[in-house]
N, C-alpha and C positions, 0 to 999 in steps of 0.2 A: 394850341392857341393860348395867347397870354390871358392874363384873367380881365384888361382893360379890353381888348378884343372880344372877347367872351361878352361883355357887360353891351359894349355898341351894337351888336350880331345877337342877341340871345338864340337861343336852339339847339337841338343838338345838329352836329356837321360831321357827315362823315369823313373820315381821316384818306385826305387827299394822297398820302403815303399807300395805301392800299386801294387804288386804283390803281387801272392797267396805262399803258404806258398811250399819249395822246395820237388819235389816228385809229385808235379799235374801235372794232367793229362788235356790235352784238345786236343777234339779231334777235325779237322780240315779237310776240305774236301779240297784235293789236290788242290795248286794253279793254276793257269792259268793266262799267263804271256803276256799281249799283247803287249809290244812291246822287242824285245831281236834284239841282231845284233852279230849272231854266226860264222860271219868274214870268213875266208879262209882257207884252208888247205896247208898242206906241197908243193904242187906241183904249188902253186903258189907264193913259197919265203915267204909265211905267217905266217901258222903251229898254228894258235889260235882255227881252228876249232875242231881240235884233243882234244883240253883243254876244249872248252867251252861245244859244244855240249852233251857231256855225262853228264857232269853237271847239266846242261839244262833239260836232260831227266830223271836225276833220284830224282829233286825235282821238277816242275813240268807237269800238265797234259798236258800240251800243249801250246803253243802260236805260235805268231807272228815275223814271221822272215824275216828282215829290209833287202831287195837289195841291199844299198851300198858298193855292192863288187866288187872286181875284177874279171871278168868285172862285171860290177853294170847290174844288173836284171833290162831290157830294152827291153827284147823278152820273147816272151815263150820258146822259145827254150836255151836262156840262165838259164830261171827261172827252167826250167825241168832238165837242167844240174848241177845246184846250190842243187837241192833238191833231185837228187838221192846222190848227195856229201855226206850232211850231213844225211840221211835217214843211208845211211850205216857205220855212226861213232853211233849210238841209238842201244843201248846193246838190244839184240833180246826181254831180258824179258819186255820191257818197252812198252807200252801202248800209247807213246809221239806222241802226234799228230803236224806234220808240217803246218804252214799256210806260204803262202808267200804273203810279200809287194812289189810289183814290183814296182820302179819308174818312176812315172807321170815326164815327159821331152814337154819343147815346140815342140821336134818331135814325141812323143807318137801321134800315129792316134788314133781315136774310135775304125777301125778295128781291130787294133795291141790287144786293152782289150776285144774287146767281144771275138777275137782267144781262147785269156789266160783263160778267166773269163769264158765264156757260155760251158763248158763241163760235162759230167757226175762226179757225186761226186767220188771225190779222185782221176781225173784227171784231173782239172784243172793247169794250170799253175799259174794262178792270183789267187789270195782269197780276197785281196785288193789293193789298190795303196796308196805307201807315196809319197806327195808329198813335195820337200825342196824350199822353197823360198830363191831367188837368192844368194848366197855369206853368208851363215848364219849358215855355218855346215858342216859336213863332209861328201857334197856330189857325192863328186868325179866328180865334174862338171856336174852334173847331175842333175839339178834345173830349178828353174820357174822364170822368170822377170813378164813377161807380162800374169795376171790371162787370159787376151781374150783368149790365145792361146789355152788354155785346156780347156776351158767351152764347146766343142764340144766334149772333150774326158769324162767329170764329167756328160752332158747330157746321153751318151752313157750307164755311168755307173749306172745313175738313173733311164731312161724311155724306154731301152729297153728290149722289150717282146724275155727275155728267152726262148731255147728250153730245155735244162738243170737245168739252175739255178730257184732258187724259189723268191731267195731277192736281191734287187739292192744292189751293191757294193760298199760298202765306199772306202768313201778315210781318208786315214791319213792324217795329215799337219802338217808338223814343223814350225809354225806359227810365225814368225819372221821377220819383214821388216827391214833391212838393211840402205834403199836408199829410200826418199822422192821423190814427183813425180820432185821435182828443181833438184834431183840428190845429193842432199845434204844428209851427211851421221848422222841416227838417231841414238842417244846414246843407250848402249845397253841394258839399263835401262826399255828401252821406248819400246824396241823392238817387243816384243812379242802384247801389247798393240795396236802397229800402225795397228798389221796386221789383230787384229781382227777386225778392224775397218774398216780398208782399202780392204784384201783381203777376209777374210770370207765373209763380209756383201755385195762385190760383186760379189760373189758365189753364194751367197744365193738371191740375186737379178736378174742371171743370172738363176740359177737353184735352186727352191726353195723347190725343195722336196731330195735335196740331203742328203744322210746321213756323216755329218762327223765327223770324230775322232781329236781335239785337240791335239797334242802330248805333255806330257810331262810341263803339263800345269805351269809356275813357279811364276806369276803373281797375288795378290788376284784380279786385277782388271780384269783378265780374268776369272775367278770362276765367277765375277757379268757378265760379258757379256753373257757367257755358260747360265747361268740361265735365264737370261733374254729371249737371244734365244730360249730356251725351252718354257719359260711361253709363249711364240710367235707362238706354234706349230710348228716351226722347230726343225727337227733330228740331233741336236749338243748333243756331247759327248765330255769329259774328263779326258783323261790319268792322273791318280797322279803315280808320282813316288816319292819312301818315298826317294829320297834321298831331294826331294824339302820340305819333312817337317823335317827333321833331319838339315839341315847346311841353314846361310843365307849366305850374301854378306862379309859381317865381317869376317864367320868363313873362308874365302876361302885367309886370309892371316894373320891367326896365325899358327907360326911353331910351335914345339911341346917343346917349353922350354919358354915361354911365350913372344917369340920376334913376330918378323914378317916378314912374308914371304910369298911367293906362295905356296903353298897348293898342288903341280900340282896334286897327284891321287884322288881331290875330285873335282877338276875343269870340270863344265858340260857346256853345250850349249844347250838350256838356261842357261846364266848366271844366278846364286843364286840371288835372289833380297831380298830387306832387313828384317828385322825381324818380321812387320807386314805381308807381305806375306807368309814365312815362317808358322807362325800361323796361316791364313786361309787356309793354301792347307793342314796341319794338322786338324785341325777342317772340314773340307768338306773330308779326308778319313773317318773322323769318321762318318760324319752327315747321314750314309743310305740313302745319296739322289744318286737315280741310273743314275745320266748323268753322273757320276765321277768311274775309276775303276781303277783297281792295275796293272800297264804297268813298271816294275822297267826300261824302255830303257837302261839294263847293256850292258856298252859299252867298251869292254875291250880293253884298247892298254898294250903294252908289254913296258919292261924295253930296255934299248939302251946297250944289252951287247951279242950282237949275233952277230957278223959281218956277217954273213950267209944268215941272213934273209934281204929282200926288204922293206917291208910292217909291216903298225902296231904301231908302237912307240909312247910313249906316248908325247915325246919330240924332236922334228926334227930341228933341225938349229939354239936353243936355245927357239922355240915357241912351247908351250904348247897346246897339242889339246884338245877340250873337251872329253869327254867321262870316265866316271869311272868306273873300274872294282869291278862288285858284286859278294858276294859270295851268295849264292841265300839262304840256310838256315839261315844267318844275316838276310836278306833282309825280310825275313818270322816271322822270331822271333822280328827283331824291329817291325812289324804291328801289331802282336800278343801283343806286350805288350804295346802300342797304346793304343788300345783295352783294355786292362787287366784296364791299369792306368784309363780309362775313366769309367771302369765300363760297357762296351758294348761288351764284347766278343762274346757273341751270336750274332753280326752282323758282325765279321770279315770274313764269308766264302761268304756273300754280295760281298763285298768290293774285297777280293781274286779269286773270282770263278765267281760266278754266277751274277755280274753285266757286266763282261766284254765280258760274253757268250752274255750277251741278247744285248749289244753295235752292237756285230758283227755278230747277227742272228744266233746266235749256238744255241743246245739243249745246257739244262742247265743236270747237269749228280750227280752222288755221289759218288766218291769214296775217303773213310776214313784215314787219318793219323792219329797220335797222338805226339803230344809236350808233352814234361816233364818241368815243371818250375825248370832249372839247371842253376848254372849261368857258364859263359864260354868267355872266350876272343874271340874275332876276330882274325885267323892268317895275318901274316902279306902279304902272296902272294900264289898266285893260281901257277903252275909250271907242264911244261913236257920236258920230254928229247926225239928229235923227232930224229929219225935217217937221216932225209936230210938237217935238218937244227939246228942238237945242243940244247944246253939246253934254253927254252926259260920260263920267268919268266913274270908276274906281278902284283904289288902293286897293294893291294887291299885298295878301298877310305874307307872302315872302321878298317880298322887295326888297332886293338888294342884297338877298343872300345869292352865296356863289353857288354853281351847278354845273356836271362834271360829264352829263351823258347830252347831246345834241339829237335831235330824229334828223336824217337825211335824207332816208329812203321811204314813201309813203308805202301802205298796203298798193295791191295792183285794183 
């Protein structure tokens, strides 16, 4: 790709040269998505659920569905009303299995998770907890400062003897420090970095047999910590999501005629970090090492052209929120051809499926798709016309990039 090419397209693209020839077939065992955030429905001024969720269900098996909603999943009784919500937007034929991340808050009790967490299968309200450290994301103020406060709720979640459940309960973490202990503010650079150091490793000092999930990992330097941990006999895990090995920090301010600009629908939290990271969080989807597994965190905010609606935007008051909208068969087809280019395709249902089952204690399961090697653009927006709140639209962060695998064959 010439370097004016390069500059219009930022990201990386895998090399159309190393694909297979158009017309192949590869067959693919249905993804599983661990973390997604399927947002609100019309009745709450939202109207992204209606969009995202059936989406959700008809290219993956199932995943992990993010609290930070309106109101932000904080009870079980929130969590249960959140989840018969999107339960009945899941077209009847679909097979989509719901989990929920309820959020860990400095007023989350132990009692409040073992309520949610310790029930018969397929009623719980809890399946795990995200937790957001302070001021670092879009948690609707629903975060953590002070790690002491929840090491009584993360014990609960590790060392108590279920009457229902069979395995202790991870937690997510959007792994991020913000604020040094002077109060002084860490660049964002740094950010992800501070926390594994400072809050993981006093987690794992407090509570040492905790299982947790890394979120959304952007850093090579946290890949080395993850592993390290592991080699240590601690249960650290690692969310990739390919949008951290497709763009760095660069591409997040080239406009699309080779100037410069804010990038806003591919702006994430974590911020991209630079190119050598970029390359390591590609290279460790690829490496079949199973601490690392396929979580796209597709974070949809809408376009600012519905007076109607409250909630969502991707743009409020001239500030850009993180989160980028995925469209989930791009999102499937750039892994695949990851894969294809490295010469490892027989390890992407690893990487897709079956290492994120064994992160979260699920049966690992088999059920077949099939990709065609077609090539195809990226459209440029996901879109529904809702009857209480008008047409609501949004820029998808890979629009317009080209893609190289097609789904033809659904699961049965």
């Amino acid at each position: 790709m010439d370097t004016l090419s390069r500059l219009a397209l930022p990201g990386y693209h895998p090399n159309p040269a190393r694909m297979p020839p158009l017309g192949t077939r590869r067959r693919v065992n249905k993804p599983w998505n661990g973390h997604l955030h399927p947002r609100d429905d019309d009745l709450v001024c939202d109207g992204r659920s209606e969009m995202l969720v059936p989406l959700f269900a008809d290219h993956y098996y199932g995943g992990v569905f993010v609290g930070n909603t309106y109101p932000a999943i904080t009870t079980p009784l929130i969590s249960l009303q959140k989840k018969a919500t999107w339960q009945a937007l899941i077209p009847p034929s679909s097979r989509f299995e719901i989990r929920i991340a309820a959020l860990l808050t400095e007023e989350t009790t132990p009692e409040m998770i073992i309520a949610g967490y310790d029930q018969p299968d397929g009623q719980q309200a809890f399946d795990v907890m995200k937790m957001y450290l302070k001021s670092v994301s879009n948690a609707t103020g629903h975060d953590v400062d002070n790690i002491d406060k929840v090491i009584p709720c993360i014990h609960a979640m590790t060392y108590t003897k279920w009457q229902h459940q069979r395995e202790p309960m991870r937690l997510m973490i959007h792994a991020e420090r913000k604020w040094d202990f002077a109060g002084a503010r860490i660049g964002i650079l740094d950010r992800e970095f501070h926390a594994m150091q400072r809050d993981i490793m006093r987690i794992l000092a407090k509570v040492p047999d905790a299982i947790l999930i890394i979120c959304h990992v952007s850093d090579k330097r946290t890949i080395e910590f993850i592993r390290y941990l592991r080699s240590l006999g601690y249960w650290v895990y690692g969310e990739i999501a390919p949008q951290y090995a497709i763009w760095c920090l660069d591409d997040l301010f080239e406009d699309s005629k080779g100037g410069t600009a804010l990038n806003g629908p591919i702006f994430n939290v974590p911020c991209f970090k630079q190119e050598d990271s970029r390359v390591v969080v590609l290279e460790t989807m690829l490496s079949g090492d199973p601490g690392f597994f396929f979580a796209s965190d597709d974070a949809c905010h809408g376009d600012n052209e519905n007076s109607n609606r409250l909630r969502g935007f991707k743009i409020v008051d001239g500030r850009v929120i993180g989160g980028g909208t995925q469209l989930p068969e791009a999102v499937v087809s750039f892994v695949l051809e990851c894969f294809e280019e490295a010469g490892k395709i027989e390890m992407a249902d690893n990487f897709l499926s079956h290492f994120g089952r064994d992160a979260h204690g699920l049966p690992r399961y088999d059920m077949p798709e099939w990709y065609e090697r077609y090539d195809w653009t990226v459209q440029d927006r996901i879109e529904r016309t809702s009857p209480l709140l008008g047409y609501i639209r949004s820029k998808l962060a890979m629009a317009g990039m080209p893609r190289r695998f097609k789904r033809i064959m659904k699961a049965a």
